[in-house]
Kinemage of the C-alpha trace (Angstrom):
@kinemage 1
@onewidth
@group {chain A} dominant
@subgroup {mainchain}
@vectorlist {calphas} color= white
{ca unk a 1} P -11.352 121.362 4.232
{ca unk a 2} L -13.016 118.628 3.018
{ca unk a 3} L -15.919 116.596 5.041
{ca unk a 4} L -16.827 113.572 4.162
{ca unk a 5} L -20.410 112.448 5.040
{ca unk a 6} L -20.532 109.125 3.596
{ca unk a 7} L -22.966 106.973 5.405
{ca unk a 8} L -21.590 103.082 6.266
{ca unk a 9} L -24.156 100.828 5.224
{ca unk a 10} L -24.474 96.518 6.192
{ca unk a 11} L -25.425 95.645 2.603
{ca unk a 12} L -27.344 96.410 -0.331
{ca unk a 13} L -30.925 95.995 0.520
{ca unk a 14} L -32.828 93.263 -1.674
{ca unk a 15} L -36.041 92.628 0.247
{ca unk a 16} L -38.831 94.657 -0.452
{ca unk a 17} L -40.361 97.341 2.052
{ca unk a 18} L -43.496 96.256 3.270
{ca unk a 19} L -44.492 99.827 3.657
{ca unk a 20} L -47.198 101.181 1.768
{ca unk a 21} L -45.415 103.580 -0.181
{ca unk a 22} L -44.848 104.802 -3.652
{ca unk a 23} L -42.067 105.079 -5.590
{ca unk a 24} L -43.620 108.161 -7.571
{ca unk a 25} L -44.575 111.339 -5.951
{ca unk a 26} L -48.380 111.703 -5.325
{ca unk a 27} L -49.206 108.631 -3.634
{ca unk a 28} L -51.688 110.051 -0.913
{ca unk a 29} L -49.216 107.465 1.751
{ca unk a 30} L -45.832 108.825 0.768
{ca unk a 31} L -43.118 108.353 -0.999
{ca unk a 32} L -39.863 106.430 -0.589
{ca unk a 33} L -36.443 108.253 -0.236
{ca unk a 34} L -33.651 107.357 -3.240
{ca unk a 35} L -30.568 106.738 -1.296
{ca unk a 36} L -29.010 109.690 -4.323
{ca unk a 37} L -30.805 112.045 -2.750
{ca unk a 38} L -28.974 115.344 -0.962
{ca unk a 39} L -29.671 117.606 1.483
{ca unk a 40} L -27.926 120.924 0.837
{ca unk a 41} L -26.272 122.209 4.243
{ca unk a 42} L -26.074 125.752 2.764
{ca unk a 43} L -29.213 127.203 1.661
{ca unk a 44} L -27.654 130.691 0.506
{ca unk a 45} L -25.517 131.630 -2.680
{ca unk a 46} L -22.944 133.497 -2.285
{ca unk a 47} L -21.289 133.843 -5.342
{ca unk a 48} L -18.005 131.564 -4.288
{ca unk a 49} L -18.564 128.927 -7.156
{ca unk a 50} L -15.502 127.329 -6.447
{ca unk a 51} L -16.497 126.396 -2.531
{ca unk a 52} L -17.515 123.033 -2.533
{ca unk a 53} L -21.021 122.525 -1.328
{ca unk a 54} L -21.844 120.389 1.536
{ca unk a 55} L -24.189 117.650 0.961
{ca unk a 56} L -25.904 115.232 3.319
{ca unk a 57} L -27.411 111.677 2.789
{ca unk a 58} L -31.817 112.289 2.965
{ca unk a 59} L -33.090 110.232 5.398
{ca unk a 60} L -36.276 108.508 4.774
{ca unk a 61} L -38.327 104.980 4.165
{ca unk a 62} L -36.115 102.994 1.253
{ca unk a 63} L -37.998 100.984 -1.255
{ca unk a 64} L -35.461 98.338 -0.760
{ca unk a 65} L -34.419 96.911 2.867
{ca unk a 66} L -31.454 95.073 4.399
{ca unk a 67} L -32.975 93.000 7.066
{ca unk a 68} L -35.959 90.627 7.080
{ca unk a 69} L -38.501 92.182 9.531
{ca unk a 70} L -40.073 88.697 10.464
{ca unk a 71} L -36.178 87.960 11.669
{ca unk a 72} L -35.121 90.964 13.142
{ca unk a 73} L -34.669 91.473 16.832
{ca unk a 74} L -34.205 95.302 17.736
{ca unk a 75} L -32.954 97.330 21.176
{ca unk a 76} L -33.578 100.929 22.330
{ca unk a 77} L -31.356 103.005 24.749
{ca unk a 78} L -31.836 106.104 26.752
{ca unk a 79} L -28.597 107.877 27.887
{ca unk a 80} L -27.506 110.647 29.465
{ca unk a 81} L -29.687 113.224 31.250
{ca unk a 82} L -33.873 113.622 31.146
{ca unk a 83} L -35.319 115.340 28.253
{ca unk a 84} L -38.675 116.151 28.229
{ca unk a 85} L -40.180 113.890 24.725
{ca unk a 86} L -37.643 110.452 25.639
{ca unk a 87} L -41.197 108.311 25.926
{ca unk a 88} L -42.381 109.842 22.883
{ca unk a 89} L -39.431 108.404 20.810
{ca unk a 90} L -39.407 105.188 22.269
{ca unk a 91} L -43.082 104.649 21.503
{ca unk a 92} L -42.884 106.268 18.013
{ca unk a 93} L -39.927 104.065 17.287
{ca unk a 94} L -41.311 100.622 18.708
{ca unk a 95} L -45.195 101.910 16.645
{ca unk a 96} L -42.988 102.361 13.387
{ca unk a 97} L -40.909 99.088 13.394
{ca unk a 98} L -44.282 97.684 14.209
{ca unk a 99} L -45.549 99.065 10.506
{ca unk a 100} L -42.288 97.365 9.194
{ca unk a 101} L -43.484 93.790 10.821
{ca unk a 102} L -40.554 93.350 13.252
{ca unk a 103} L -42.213 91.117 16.081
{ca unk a 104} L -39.706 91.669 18.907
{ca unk a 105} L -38.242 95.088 20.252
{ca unk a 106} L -36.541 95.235 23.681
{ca unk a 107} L -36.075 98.215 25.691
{ca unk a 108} L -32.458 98.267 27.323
{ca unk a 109} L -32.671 99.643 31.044
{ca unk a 110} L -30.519 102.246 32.305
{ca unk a 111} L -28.383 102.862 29.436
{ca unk a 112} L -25.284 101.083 28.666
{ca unk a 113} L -25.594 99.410 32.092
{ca unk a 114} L -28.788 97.293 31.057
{ca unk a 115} L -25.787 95.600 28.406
{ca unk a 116} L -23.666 94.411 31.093
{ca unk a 117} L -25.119 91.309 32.603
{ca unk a 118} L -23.117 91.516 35.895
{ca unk a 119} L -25.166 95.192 36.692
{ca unk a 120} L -28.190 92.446 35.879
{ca unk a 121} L -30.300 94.566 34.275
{ca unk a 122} L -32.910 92.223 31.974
{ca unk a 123} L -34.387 93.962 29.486
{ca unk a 124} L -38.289 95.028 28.830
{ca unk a 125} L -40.158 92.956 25.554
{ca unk a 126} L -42.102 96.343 24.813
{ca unk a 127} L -45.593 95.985 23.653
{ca unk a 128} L -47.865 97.931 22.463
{ca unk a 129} L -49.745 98.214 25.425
{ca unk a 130} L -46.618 98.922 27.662
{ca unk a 131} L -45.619 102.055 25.395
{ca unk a 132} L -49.552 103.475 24.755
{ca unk a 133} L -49.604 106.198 27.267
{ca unk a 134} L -46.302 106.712 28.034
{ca unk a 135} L -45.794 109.588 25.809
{ca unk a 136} L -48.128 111.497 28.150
{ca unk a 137} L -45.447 111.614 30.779
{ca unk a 138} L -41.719 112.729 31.507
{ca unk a 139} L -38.601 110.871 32.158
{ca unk a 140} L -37.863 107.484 30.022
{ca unk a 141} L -39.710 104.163 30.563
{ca unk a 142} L -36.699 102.076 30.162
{ca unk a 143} L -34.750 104.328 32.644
{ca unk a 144} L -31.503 106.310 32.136
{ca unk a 145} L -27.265 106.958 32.972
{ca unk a 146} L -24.185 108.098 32.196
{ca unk a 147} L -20.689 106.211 31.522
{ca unk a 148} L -20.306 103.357 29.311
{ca unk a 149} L -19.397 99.318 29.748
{ca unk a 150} L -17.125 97.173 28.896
{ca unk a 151} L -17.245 96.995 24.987
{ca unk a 152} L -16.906 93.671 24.338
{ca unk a 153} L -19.015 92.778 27.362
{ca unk a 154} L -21.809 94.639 25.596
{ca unk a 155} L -21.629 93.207 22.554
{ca unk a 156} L -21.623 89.605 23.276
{ca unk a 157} L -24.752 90.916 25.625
{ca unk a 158} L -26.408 91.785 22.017
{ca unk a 159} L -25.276 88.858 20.016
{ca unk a 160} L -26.666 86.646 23.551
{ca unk a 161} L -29.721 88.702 23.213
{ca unk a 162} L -29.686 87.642 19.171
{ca unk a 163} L -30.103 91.856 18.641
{ca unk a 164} L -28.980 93.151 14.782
{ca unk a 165} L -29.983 96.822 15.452
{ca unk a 166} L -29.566 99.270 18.226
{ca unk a 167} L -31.104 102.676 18.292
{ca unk a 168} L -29.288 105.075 20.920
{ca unk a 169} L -31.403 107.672 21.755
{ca unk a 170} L -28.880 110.313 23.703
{ca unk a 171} L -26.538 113.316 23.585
{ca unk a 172} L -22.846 113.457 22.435
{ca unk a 173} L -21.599 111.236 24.569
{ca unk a 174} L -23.769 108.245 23.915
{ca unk a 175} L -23.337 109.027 20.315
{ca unk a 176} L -19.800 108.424 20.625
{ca unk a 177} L -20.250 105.463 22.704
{ca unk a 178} L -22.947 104.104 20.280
{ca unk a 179} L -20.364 104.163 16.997
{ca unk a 180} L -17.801 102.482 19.696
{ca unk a 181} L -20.119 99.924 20.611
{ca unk a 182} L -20.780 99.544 16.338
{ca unk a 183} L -17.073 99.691 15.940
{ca unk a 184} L -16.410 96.933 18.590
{ca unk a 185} L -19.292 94.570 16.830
{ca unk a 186} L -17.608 94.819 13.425
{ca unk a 187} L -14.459 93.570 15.126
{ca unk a 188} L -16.404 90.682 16.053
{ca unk a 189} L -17.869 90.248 12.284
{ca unk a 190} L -20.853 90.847 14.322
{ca unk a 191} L -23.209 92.648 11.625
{ca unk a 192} L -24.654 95.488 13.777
{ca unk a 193} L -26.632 98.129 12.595
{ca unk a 194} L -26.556 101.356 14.753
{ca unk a 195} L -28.595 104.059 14.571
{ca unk a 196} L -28.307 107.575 17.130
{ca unk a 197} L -31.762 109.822 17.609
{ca unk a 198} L -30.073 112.837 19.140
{ca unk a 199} L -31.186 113.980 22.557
{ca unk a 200} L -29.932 117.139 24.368
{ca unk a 201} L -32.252 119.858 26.072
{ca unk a 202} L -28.973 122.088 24.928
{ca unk a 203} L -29.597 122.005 21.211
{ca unk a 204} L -25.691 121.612 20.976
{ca unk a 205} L -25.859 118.866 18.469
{ca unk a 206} L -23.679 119.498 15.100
{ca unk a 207} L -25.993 119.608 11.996
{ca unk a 208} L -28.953 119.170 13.523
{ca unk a 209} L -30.624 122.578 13.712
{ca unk a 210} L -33.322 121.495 16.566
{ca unk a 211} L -33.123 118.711 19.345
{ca unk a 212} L -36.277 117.437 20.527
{ca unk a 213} L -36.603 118.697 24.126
{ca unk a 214} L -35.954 122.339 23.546
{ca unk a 215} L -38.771 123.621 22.851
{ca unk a 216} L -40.140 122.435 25.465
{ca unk a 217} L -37.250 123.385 28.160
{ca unk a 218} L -37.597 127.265 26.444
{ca unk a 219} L -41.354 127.014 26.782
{ca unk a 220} L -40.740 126.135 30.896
{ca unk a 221} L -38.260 128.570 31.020
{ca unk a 222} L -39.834 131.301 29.769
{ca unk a 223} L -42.517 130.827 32.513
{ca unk a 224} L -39.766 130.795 35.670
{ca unk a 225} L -38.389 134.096 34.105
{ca unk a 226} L -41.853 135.510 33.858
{ca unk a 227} L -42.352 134.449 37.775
{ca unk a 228} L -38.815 135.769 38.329
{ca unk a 229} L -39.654 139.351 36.571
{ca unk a 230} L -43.206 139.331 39.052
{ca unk a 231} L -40.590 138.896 42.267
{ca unk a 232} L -38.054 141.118 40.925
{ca unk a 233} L -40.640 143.772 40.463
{ca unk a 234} L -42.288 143.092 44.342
{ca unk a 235} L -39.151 144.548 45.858
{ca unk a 236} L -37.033 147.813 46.105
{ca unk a 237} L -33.834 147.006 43.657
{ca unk a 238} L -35.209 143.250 43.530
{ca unk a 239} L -32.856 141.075 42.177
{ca unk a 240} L -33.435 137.544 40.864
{ca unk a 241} L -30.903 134.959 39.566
{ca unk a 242} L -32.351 132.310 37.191
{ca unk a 243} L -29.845 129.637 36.317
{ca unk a 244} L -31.171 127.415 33.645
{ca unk a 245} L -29.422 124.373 31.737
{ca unk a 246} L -26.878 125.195 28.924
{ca unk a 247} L -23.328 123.271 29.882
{ca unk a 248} L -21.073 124.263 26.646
{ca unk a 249} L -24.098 126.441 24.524
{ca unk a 250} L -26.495 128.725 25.972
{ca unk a 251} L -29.451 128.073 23.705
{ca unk a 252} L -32.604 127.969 26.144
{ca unk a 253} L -31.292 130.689 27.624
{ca unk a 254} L -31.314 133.033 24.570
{ca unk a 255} L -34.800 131.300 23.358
{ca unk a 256} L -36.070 132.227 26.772
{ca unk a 257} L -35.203 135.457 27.092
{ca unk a 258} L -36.244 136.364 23.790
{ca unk a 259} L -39.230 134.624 24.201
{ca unk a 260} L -40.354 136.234 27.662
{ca unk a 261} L -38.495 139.704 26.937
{ca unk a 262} L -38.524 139.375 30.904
{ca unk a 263} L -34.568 139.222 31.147
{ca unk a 264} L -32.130 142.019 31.919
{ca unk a 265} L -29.302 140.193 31.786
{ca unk a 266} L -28.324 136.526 29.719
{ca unk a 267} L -25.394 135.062 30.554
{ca unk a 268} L -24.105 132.217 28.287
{ca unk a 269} L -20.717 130.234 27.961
{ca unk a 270} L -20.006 131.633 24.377
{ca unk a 271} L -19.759 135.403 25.216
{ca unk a 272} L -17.288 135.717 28.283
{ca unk a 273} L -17.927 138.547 30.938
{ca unk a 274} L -16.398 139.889 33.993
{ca unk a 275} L -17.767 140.973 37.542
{ca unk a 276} L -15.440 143.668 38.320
{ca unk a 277} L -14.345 146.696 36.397
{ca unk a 278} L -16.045 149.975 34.778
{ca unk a 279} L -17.504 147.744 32.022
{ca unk a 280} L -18.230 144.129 34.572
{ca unk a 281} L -21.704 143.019 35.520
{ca unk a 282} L -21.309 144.870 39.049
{ca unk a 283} L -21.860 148.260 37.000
{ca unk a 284} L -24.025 146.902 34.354
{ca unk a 285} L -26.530 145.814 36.887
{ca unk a 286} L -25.894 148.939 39.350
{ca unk a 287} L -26.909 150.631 36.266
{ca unk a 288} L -30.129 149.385 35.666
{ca unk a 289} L -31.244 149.132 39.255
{ca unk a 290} L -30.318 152.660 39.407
{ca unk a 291} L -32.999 153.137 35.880
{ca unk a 292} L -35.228 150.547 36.551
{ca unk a 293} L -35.142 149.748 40.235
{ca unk a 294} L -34.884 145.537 39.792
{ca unk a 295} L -33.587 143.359 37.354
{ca unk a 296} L -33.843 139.498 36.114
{ca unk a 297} L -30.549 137.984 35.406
{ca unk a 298} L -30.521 134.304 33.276
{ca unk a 299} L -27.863 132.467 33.310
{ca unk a 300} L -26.621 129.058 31.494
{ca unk a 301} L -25.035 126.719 33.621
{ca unk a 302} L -21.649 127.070 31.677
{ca unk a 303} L -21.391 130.221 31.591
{ca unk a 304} L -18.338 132.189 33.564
{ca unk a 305} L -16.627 129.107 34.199
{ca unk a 306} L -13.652 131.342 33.934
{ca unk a 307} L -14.246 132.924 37.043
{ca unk a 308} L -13.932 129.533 38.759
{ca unk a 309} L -11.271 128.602 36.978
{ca unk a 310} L -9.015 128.124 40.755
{ca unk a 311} L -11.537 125.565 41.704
{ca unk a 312} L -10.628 121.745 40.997
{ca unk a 313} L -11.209 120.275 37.623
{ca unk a 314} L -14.063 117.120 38.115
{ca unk a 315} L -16.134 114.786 35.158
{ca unk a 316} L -18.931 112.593 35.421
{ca unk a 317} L -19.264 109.060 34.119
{ca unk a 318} L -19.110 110.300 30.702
{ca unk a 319} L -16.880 112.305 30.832
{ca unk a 320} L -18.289 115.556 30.863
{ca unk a 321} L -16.653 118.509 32.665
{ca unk a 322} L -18.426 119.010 35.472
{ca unk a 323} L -18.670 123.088 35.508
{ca unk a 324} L -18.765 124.523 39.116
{ca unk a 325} L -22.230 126.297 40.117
{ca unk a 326} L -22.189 129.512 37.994
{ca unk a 327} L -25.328 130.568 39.680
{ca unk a 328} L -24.556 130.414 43.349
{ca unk a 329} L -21.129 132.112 42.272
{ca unk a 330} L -23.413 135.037 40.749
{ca unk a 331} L -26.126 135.093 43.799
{ca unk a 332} L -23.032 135.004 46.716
{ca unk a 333} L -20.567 137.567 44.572
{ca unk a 334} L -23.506 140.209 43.903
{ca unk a 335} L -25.197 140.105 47.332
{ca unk a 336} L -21.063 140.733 48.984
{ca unk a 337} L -20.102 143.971 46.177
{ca unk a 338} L -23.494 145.268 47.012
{ca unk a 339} L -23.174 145.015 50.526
{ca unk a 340} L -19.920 146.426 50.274
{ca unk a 341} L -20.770 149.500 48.469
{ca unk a 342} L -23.406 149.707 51.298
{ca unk a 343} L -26.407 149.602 48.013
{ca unk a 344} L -29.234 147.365 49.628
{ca unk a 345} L -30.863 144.436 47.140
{ca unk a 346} L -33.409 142.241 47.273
{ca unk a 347} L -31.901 138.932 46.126
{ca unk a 348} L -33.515 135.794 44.902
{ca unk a 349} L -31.854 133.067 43.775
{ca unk a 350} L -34.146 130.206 41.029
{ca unk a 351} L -32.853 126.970 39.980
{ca unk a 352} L -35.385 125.226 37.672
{ca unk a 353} L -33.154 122.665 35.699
{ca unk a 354} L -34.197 119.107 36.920
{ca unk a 355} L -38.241 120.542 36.635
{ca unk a 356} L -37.942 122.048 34.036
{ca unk a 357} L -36.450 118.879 32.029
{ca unk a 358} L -38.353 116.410 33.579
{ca unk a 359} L -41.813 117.601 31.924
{ca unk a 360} L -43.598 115.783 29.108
{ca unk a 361} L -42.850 117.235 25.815
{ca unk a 362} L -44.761 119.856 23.929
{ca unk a 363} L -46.728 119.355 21.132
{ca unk a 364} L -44.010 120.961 18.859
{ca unk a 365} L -41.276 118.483 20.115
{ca unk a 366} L -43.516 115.876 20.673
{ca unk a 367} L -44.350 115.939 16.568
{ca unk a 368} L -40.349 116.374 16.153
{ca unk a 369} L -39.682 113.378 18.427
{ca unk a 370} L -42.012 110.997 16.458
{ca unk a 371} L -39.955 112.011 13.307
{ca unk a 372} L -36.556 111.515 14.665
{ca unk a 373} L -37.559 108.080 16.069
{ca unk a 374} L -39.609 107.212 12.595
{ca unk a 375} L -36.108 108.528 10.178
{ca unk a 376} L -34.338 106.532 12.770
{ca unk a 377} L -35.881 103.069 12.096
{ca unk a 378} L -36.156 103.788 8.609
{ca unk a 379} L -32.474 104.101 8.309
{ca unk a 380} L -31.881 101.390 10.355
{ca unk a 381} L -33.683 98.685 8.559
{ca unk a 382} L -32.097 99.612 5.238
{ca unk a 383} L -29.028 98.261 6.908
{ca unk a 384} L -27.340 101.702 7.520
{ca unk a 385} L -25.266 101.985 10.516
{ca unk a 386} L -22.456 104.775 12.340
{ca unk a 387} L -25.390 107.452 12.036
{ca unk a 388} L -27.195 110.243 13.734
{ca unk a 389} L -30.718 111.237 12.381
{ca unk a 390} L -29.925 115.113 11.315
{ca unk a 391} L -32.142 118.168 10.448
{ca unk a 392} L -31.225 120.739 8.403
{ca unk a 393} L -33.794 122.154 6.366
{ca unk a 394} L -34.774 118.347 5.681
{ca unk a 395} L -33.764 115.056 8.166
{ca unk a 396} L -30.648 113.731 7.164
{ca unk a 397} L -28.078 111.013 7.512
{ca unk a 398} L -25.188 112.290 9.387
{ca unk a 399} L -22.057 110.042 10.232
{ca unk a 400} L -21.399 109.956 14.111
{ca unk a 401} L -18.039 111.116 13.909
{ca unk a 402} L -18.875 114.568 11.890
{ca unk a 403} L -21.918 114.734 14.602
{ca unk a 404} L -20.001 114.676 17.458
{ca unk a 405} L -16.533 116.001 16.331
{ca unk a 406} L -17.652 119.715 18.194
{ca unk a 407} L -20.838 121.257 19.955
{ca unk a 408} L -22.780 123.932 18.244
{ca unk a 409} L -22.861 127.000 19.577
{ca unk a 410} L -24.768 130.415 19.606
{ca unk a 411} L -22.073 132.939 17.182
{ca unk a 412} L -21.995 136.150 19.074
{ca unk a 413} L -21.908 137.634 15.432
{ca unk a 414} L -25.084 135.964 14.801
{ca unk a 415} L -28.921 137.376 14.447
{ca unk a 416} L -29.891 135.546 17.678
{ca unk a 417} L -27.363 137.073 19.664
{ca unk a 418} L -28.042 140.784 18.777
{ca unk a 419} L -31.534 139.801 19.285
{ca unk a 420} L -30.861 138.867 23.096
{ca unk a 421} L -28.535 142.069 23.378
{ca unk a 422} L -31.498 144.403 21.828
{ca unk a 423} L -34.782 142.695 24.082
{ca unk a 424} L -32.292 142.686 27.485
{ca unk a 425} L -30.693 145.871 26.695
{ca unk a 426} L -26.952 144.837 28.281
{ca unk a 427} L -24.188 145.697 26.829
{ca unk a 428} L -22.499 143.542 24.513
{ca unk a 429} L -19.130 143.786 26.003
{ca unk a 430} L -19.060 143.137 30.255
{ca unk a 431} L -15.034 142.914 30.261
């Protein structure tokens, strides 16, 4: 099957960069990026010459530019949910269009709702003062939600506003909504560059091997299941339940528990499991109390959606399936079979998600942000547009649609899988 990651671009550039860079290597400053160069997705041979090899688009500062900097007018988004390192890009972004010269940047508030004039939402001139600090903190200075507007409303909104590039900073969903919103301008033969810096605390993102945020969430995570092994341990067959954020991959979760070796049991939506049955949870865990005496469960918020499968179907404003409480499921399900078979527990239940995301990034994502939001502008003012900053192996160009055609997902084949099965020591199979 053949992919084709061709990047959409406004025009050939013809106006110099006014960044200090070479077009040789060994300039102290940096180099620029040809727009030839290729990323390799596949960093392994394996002997198939005839399989076509996958090659992205390197993102990076181009000697030549497509807009004027002294004329451009540019607008940030937040979407979606809180991610611990959303100030950091903003300011990163605004301090590197600075470097390029462009004199006016304007935050949009509250996502696609600061673009609709009837929500009446006027949007923040950011300054360098206004965005100094706020890296030091969680959340988003411009604010945050989910669902989109009116397309054509939010256009002419940008044309009013005189705006000729948009940087969405946000999962999937605002992806999508971002290459709608560029979709709807050239429609118009409104020339619209817009460029996605992708955000999700999942690390779900297609070809981008790291989202900024997850380090982070793993890093707070790891601490609650720590905590939740000290309880566990306080108690005769001490249970705890930690449900932590994963909707369709269950990323943290595996990070977490590999990085605490605390867990007993991870739960995740790629590899299902039943509660019942000689080879369910029920046994797996009677098992270990019976060996152990407690036991830390983890669980990602999508996993064993299955098991709720009678309850009715719901979305949120973007569209998202809502998945029913996985963790309260667990906590009420275990504490009634134990009961039953008359086996007494000491049950805790931990929810952590809206702490543990709402926490200023770490320095690892906080260095990751500032490159995301630095490729991002880059790409942007070389007039390229219908693209989310990627990283694989190197930061790429990827096109929208490819980005946001599927999530990634932890393979239960895969290295970090058996890793999670060997430092928990469940079985793989609880069916």
């Amino acid at each position: 099957m053949s992919i084709d990651t061709t990047i959409q671009i406004l025009g050939k550039g013809a106006i110099r960069s006014p960044l200090p860079l070479d077009t040789e290597p060994g300039n102290l400053i940096g180099t620029f990026t040809d727009d030839a160069t290729r990323v390799r997705y596949n960093v392994e041979v394996d002997g198939h010459e005839d399989r076509p090899e996958l090659l992205f688009e390197k993102a990076g500062p181009r000697e030549t530019i497509y807009y004027d900097p002294a004329e451009t007018k540019v607008a940030i988004m937040t979407c979606g949910g809180v991610c611990p390192g959303l100030n950091n890009v903003i300011r990163s972004a605004y301090r590197e269009l600075s470097n390029y010269g462009v004199r006016e940047v304007l935050g949009i508030r509250y996502g696609h709702q600061g673009l609709n004039p009837a929500v009446g939402l006027e949007p923040l001139r950011l300054t360098d003062e206004l965005v100094n600090t706020i890296h030091q903190h969680g959340g988003t200075l411009l604010g945050s939600s989910r669902g989109s507007q009116p397309l054509p409303v939010m256009v002419d909104t940008l044309k009013k506003w005189g705006v000729q590039v948009l940087l969405t900073v946000g999962g999937d969903g605002t992806q999508r909504g971002a290459r709608d919103i560029g979709a709807e301008a050239r429609k118009q033969g409104y020339p619209l560059s817009v460029v996605g810096v992708p955000k999700t605390i999942d690390n779900d993102i297609q070809f981008v091997r790291r989202t900024f945020g997850f380090t982070t969430a793993a890093d707070k995570a790891r601490e609650v299941l720590t905590c939740a092994h000290v309880e566990a341990r306080a108690y005769p067959n001490g249970v705890v339940i930690v449900r932590l954020m994963g909707r369709d991959s269950g990323f943290i979760a595996a990070a977490a528990a590999l990085a605490s070796q605390e867990a007993n049991f991870v739960l995740v939506p790629e590899v299902p499991f039943k509660l019942e049955g000689e080879n369910g949870l029920f046994n797996a865990l009677k098992r270990r109390l019976e060996r152990k005496d407690h036991a830390v469960i983890a669980v990602a918020e999508g996993a064993g959606q299955d098991l709720l499968a009678a309850l009715p179907r719901q979305t949120d404003a973007s569209g998202n399936v809502l998945h029913h409480d996985i963790g309260l499921h667990l906590r009420d399900q275990i504490a009634a079979h134990f009961k039953e078979q008359k086996i007494g527990i000491s049950l805790k239940y931990i929810d952590p998600s809206y702490i543990i995301r709402s926490v200023p990034a770490n320095s690892e994502d906080a260095v990751l942000c500032d490159q995301f939001a630095r490729h991002a502008v880059h790409a942007a003012m070389a007039g390229k547009t219908d693209l989310v900053i990627g990283f694989w192996n190197e930061f790429i160009h990827v096109p929208i649609a490819l980005a946001t055609a599927q999530r990634r997902k932890i393979e239960p084949d895969s290295l970090l899988w058996s890793s999670v099965l060997s430092a928990t020591g469940q079985p793989a199979q609880m069916e």
